[in-house]
C-alpha positions, 0 to 999 in steps of 0.5 A: 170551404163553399161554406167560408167562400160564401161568408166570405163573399158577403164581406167583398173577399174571396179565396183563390188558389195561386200557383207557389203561394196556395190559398190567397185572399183576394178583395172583390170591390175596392177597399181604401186605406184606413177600412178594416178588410177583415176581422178575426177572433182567436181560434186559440190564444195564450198570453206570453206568460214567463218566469219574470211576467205574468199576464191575464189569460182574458185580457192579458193585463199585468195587474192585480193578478191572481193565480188560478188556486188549482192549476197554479198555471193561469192568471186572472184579473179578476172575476170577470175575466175568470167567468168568460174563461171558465167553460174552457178553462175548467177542462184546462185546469183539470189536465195541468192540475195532474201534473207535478211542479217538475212538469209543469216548468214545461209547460210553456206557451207554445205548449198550452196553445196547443193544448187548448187547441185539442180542448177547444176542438173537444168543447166544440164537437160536444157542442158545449161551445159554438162553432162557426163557419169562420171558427171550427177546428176544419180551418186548422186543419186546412192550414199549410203545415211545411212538414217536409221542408223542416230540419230533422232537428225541428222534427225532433223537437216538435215530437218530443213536444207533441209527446208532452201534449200528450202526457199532459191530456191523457186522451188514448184517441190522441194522434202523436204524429197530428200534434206534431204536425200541428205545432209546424203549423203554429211555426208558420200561421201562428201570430203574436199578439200586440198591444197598440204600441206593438209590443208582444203580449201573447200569440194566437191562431187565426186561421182565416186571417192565416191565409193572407200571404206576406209582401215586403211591399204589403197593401195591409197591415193587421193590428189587435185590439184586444186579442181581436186581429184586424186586417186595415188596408194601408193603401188603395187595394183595387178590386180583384187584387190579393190583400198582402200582409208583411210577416216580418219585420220589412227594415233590411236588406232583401237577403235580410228579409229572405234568410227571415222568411226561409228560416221562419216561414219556409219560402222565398219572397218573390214580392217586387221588392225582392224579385231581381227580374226588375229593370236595372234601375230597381236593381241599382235601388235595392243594391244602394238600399243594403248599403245604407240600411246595413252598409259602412259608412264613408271614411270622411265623416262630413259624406253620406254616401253608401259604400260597396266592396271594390272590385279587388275585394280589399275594402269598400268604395264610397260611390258619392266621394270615391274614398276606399275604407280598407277591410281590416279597418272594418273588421276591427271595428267590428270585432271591437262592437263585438267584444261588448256584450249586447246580451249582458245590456239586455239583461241589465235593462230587463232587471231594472239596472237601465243606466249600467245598460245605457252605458253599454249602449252608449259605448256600442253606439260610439263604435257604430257611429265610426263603422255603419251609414248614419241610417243603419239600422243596426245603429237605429236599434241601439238607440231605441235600446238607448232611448228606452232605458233612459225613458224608464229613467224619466230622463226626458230630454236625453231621451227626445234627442235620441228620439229624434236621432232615430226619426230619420232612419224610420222615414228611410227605412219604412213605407210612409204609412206605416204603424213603427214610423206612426209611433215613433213620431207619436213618442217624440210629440209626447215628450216635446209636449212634455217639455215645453215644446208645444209647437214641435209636438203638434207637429210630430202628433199630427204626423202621427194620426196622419199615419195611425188613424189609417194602421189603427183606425179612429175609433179604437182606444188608443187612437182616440186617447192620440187625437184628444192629445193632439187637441189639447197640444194645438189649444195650449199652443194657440194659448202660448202664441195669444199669451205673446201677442 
């Protein structure tokens, strides 16, 4: 631990402890949105490998791959890949190529991470790969494991897994009790890897960046390029203030967000945003928040207001225009919305049938528009699910349109720097430049790196490729503004 604190120091950071949250991680000079306030390689990381995608074990590419001719477990991309891989790899390869094709359906991510885990702890006390202060085995085992507050059931499993870890390596030293001990751990500091536009490619351990605790109202947010984390302040961080990361998804109600962190995390919230010893004002904003975000609409249509139920319990109360939508009215709606199947839309989509999905969709969205506040977030989600399919089907301007429905709803629903509202102005420049509409897009792209060159940062890939478009959108649109003079 004196040995992290003191790397830690010569990067302006610094553990304490605090009581109810444990280890902390805390800034010692001020860091400023946009600045990178601590980097990490994986401890161990797999790729989110299933039976309808497969994915690159060194970058987490999708093509050219090629199985591993061994293990018939592992993808690669190529030889380079395969090379950086290889001193862990060849250990890997030798215990799953024991194993028959019936175990190895079994050997899901979850499993291989900790697998791995074991291999990368063996390869580095051998000394055959380094260890270094910020990545050693002793940081995992420093980590919180929440083993006395999971569910017998959750015990359960995690045995059951550990078990197969252990018919999978075959070491008699092998602690059955400590695996399973260390799968409660990835449950809790485990994070998912994500490319630029944050969609889910893999998961990893990061057991330094693992002691940065989570705020629905966070300072920082942490990003990957690659499979490297980085942690970038989103806002002015003072010296001596604790760096804050939200660890679930923050659009939603407070009881929302605290039945996620319980059930996923094992502790309740007691960041401001959640905290209900606030002044009656902050109170009053949570409550109106709820009722917008997952809240009823008003029964005139022409009225935004938010609804909250009636003192008799019979039906909710718009508190803008005063009018009352009974309960019964809702509750039919509700079992209507329920009635179409929003997992079948979902497999319809995933198997390539997007407009038999958007036509599910479609008529879910008709259902929600008449039950839920225009700023659901239910309502939101449809339209992304919408919007989605019908850019998979290149129907470009249906799909601005709905882009341009969901805007609104991620301005209310999150911070105004924040990486989801970044790239959902990012997707509407893009498809307004696509059709035309050259000066809209240099609107929605400037928001866009107003926003992402702080989440992201300016010299990653995917920042540079959004600042050259927005170059090329301001010339063709000064071109068009010339062209009519």
């Amino acid at each position: 631990m004196e040995d992290l604190q003191s790397v830690l120091l010569d990067r302006n950071l610094t553990v304490s402890s605090v009581p109810e949250k444990g280890r902390s991680l805390f800034v010692t000079k001020d860091f400023y949105p946009g600045e990178v306030i601590i980097s990490q390689e994986p401890y161990v990381c797999v790729p989110n490998n299933n039976s309808v995608q497969k994915r690159c074990e060194g970058c987490f590419t999708t093509t050219n791959l090629k199985k591993c001719s061994r293990c018939q477990v592992v993808w690669y991309c190529g030889t380079s890949c395969q090379k950086l891989e290889w001193k862990f790899h060849r250990l890997e390869c030798e215990v799953l190529s024991r194993l028959d094709n019936d175990k190895k359906k079994y050997v899901t991510p979850s499993i291989r991470l900790m697998v791995k885990l074991y291999l990368r702890r063996k390869l580095q006390n051998e000394k055959i790969i380094p260890s270094t202060v910020m990545d050693n085995y002793n940081l995992v085992e420093a980590l919180v494991s929440h083993m006395s507050d999971i569910t017998k059931e959750q015990l359960l499993l995690y045995a059951q897994m550990a078990n197969l870890v252990n018919v999978i390596l075959q070491w008699p030293e092998i602690n059955i009790k400590e695996i399973a001990e260390n799968f409660s751990k990835f449950a809790c500091n485990a994070h998912t890897i994500c490319d630029s536009e944050l969609r889910p490619l893999g998961t990893g351990l990061y057991p330094v960046i693992s002691i940065i605790n989570h705020s629905c109202l966070p300072n920082s947010v942490l990003v990957f390029e690659g499979r490297s984390a980085s942690v970038r302040a989103v806002q002015h961080v003072p010296k001596g203030s604790e760096v804050l990361i939200s660890y679930i998804e923050t659009a939603g109600s407070t009881m929302t967000r605290q039945k996620a962190l319980k059930e996923q995390y094992l502790f309740n919230c007691t960041c401001p945003r959640c905290s209900k010893l606030l002044v009656l004002k902050g109170q009053y904003d949570d409550i109106r928040e709820s009722a917008i975000l997952e809240g009823y609409r008003c029964k005139n249509e022409k009225c935004d207001g938010f609804l909250l139920r009636t003192t008799d319990g019979k039906g909710f109360q718009c508190q803008q225009c005063g009018l009352v939508r009974e309960k019964e009215e809702i509750k039919k709606t509700a079992t209507e919305i329920k009635s179409l199947s929003e997992e079948e839309a979902s497999k319809l989509s995933s198997a390539g049938y997007y407009q038999e999905a958007i036509s599910i969709y479609k008529m879910i969205e008709k259902l929600q528009t008449k039950l839920y506040h225009p700023f659901s977030i239910n309502l939101m989600r449809t339209r992304e699910k919408i919007l989605k399919s019908l850019m998979e089907l290149e129907h470009w301007s249906e799909a601005l349109a709905y882009c341009k429905l969901t805007i609104p709803v991620y301005q209310s629903a999150y911070p105004a720097i924040h990486p989801l509202l970044g790239l959902q102005y990012y997707t509407c420049g893009k498809l307004e430049w696509y059709l035309g509409e050259t000066e809209e897009a240099v609107k929605s792209l400037t928001k866009a790196v107003d926003i992402l060159r702080i989440t992201h940062g300016t010299n990653t890939h995917f920042v540079t490729e959004l600042l050259m478009k927005l170059e090329e959108a301001r010339a063709e649109a000064s071109y068009k503004s010339s062209s009519k003079e």
